[in-house]
C-alpha positions as a Markdown table, in Angstrom:
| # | Residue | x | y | z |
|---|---|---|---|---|
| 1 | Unk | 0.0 | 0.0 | 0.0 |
| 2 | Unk | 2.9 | 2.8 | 1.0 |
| 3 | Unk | 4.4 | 1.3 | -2.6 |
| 4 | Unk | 1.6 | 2.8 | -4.6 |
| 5 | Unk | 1.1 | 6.0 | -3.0 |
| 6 | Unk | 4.9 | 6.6 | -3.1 |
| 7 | Unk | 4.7 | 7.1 | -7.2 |
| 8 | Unk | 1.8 | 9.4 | -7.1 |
| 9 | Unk | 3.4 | 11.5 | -4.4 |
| 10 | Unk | 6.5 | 11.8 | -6.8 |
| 11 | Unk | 4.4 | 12.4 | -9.6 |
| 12 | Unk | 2.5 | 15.2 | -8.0 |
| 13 | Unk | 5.9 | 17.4 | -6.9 |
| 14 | Unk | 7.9 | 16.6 | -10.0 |
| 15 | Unk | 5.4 | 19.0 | -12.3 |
| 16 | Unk | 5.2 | 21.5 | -9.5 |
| 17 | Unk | 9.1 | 21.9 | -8.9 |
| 18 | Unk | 9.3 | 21.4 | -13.1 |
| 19 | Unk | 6.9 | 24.2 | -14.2 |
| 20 | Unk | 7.0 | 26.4 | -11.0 |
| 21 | Unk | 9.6 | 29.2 | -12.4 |
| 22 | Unk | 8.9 | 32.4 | -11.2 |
| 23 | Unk | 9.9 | 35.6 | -12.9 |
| 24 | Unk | 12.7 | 36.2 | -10.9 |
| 25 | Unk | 14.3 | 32.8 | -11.7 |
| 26 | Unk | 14.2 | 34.1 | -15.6 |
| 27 | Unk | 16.1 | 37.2 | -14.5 |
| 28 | Unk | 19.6 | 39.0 | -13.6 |
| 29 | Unk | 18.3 | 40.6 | -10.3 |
| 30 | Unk | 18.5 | 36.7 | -8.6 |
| 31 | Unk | 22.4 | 37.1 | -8.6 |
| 32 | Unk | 25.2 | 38.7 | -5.9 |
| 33 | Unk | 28.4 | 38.5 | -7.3 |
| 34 | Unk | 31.9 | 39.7 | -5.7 |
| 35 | Unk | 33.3 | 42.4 | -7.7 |
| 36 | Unk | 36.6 | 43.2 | -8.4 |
| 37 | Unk | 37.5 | 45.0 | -4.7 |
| 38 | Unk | 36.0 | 42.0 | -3.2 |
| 39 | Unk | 33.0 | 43.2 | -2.0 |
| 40 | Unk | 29.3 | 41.8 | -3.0 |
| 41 | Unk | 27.8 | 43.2 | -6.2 |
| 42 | Unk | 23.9 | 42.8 | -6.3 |
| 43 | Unk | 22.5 | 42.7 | -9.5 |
| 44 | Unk | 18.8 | 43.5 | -7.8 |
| 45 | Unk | 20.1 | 47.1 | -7.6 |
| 46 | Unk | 20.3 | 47.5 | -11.7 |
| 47 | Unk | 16.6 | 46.9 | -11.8 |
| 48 | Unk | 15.2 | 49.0 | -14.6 |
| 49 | Unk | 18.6 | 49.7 | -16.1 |
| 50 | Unk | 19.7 | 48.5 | -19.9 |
| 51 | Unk | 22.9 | 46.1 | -18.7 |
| 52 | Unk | 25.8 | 44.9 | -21.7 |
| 53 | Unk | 27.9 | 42.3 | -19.3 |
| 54 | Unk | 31.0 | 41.5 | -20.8 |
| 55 | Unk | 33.5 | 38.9 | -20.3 |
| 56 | Unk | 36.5 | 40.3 | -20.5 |
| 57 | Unk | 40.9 | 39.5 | -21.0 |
| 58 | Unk | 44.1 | 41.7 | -20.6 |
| 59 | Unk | 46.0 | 40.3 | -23.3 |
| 60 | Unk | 43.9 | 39.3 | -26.0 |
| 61 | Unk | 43.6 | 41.2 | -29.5 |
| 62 | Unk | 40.3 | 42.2 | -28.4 |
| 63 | Unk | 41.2 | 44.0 | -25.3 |
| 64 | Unk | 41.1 | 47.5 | -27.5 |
| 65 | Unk | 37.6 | 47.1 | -26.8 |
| 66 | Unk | 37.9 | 48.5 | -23.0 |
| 67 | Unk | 38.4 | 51.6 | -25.0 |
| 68 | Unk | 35.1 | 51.5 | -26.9 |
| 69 | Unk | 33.5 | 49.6 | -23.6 |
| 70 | Unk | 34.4 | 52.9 | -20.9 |
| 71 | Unk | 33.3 | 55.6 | -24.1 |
| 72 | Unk | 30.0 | 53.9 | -24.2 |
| 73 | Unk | 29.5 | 53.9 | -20.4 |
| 74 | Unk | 30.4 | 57.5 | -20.3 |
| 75 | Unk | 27.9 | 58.5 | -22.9 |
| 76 | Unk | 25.2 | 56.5 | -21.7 |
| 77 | Unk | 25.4 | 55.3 | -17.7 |
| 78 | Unk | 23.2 | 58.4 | -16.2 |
| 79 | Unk | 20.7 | 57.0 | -19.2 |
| 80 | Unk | 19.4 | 53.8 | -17.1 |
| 81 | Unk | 22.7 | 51.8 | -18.5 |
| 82 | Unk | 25.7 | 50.1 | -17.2 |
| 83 | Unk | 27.9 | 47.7 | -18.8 |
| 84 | Unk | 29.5 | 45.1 | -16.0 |
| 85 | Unk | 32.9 | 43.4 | -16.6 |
| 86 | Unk | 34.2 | 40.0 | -15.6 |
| 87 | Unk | 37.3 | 39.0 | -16.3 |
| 88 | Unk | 38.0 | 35.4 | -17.4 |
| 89 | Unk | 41.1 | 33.4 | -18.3 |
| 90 | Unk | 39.2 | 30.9 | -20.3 |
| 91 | Unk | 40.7 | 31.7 | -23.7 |
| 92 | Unk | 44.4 | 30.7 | -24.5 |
| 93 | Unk | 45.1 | 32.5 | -20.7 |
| 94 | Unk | 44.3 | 35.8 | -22.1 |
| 95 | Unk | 44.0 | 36.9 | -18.3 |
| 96 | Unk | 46.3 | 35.7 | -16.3 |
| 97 | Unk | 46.9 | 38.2 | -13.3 |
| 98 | Unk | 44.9 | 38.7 | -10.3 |
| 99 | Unk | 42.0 | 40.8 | -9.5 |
| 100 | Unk | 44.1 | 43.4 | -8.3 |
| 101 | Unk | 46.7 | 43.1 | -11.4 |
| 102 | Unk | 43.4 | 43.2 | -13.7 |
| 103 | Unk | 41.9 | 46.3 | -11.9 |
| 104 | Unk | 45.4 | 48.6 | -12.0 |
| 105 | Unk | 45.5 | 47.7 | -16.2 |
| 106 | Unk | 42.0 | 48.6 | -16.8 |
| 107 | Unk | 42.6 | 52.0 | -15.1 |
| 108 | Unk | 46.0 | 52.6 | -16.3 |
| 109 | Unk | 45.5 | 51.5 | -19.6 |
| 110 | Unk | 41.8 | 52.4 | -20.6 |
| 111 | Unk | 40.3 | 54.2 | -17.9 |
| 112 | Unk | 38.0 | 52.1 | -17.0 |
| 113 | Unk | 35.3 | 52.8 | -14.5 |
| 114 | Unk | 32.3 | 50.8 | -15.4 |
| 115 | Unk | 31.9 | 47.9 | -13.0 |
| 116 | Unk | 34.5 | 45.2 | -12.8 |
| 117 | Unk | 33.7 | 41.8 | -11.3 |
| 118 | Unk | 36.3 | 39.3 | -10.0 |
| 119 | Unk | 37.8 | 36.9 | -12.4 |
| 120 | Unk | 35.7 | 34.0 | -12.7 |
| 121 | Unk | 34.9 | 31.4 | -15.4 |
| 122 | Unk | 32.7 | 31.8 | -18.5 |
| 123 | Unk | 32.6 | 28.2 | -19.5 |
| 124 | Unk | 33.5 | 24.3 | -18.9 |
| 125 | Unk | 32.9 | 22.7 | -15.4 |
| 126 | Unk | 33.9 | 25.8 | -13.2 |
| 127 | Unk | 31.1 | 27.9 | -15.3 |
| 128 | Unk | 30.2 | 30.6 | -12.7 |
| 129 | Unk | 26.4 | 30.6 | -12.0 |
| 130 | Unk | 25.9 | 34.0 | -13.6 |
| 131 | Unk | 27.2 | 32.6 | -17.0 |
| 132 | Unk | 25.2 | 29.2 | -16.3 |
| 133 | Unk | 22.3 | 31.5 | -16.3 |
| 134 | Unk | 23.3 | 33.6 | -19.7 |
| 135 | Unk | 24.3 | 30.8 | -21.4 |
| 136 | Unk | 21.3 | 27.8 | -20.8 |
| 137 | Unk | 17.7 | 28.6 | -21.9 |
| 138 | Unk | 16.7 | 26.5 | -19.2 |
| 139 | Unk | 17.8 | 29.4 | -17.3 |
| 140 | Unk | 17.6 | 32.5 | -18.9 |
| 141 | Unk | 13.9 | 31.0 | -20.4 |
| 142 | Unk | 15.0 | 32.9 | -23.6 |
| 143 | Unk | 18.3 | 31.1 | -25.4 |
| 144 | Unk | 21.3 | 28.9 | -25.0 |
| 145 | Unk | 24.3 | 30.0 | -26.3 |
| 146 | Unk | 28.2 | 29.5 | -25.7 |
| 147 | Unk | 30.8 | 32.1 | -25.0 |
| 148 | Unk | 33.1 | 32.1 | -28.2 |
| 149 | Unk | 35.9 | 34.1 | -26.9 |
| 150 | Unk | 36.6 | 36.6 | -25.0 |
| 151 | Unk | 35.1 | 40.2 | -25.1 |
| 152 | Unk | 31.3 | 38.6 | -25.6 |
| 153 | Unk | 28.2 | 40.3 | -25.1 |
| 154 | Unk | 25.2 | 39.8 | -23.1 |
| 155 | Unk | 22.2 | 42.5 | -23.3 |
| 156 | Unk | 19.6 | 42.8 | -20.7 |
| 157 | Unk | 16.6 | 44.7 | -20.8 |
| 158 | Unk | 15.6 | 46.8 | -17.8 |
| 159 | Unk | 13.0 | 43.8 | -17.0 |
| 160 | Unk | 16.2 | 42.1 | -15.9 |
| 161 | Unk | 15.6 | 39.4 | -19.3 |
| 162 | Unk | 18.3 | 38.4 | -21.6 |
| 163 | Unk | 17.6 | 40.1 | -24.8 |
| 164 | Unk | 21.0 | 39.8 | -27.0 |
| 165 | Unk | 23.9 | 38.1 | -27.2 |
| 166 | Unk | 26.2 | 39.3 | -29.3 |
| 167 | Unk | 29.5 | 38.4 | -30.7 |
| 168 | Unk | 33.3 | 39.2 | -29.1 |
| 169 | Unk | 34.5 | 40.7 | -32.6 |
| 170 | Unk | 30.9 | 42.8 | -32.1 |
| 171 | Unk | 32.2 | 46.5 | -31.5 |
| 172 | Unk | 30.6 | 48.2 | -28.2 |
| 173 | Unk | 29.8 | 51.3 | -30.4 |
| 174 | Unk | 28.5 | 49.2 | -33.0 |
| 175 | Unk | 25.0 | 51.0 | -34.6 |
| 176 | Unk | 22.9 | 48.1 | -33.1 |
| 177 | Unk | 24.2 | 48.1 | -29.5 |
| 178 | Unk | 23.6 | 52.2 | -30.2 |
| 179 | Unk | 20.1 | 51.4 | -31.1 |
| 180 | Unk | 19.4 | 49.2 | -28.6 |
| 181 | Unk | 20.2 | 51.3 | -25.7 |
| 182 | Unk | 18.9 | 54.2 | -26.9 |
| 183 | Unk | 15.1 | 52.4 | -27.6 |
């Protein structure tokens, strides 16, 4: 008798747990990360802002783009936009130093003061939940994708949804990232 109702207990919470997602699971604002200082970073506090996070490396031919990156966040941050930057060294060990080596380059070298998160990884087994989330549909309830190289782009509108993910050789300034912030 306990054999039988076992199945039809199991059957009733497997739907529940299966098609329960709130709206929060489906968005950025779930997520605290450590930024680049150490401290926590919560993404709840971007809520109704545009947000292009970036992975990002020190010694890659795309690092140039921190240029294009910081000129875009000047333009448009007190517009409801931010871009957030996390370092990885998943590509050819394009970012090798440490969180402080990483945050004295990005000054020195491009000026950067858009958000920097601590170096974590964007793909393979030690995937940080953020990119987890950005990557799987199951996730992000709108696409899967795979992070190509460094310097790729994630869009999220101010609902906290993916919208966009868009290439590493895909320029910050390019007329459809303009476009999309400004609409």
């Amino acid at each position: 008798m306990i054999f039988r109702k076992l199945p039809i207990l199991i059957f009733m919470i497997i739907p529940f747990n299966s098609t329960a997602q709130t709206d929060l699971d489906t968005t950025i604002y779930k997520f605290k990360v450590t930024n680049i200082e150490g401290d926590i970073f919560d993404f709840n506090s971007l809520k109704g802002k545009k947000i292009m996070i970036v992975n990002t490396a020190s010694r890659c031919g795309l690092t140039p783009q921190y240029k294009k990156l910081q000129a875009l966040y000047d333009k448009y941050n007190d517009k409801n936009f931010v871009i957030i930057g996390f370092p990885a060294n998943n590509f050819l060990f394009q970012e090798p130093g440490s969180n402080d080596e990483i945050a004295v380059f990005c000054k020195k070298n491009y000026g950067v003061t858009f958000p920097m998160m601590s170096k974590i990884s964007v793909k393979g087994k030690n995937m940080h939940p953020i990119y987890q989330f950005l990557t799987q549909e199951s996730k992000n309830g709108v696409i899967s994708s795979s992070v190509s190289w460094n310097f790729q782009k994630y869009l999220i509108d101010p609902n906290g949804k993916l919208a966009k993910v868009l290439s590493p050789r895909t320029q910050p300034n390019d007329p459809s990232v303009i476009s999309w912030i400004e609409n």
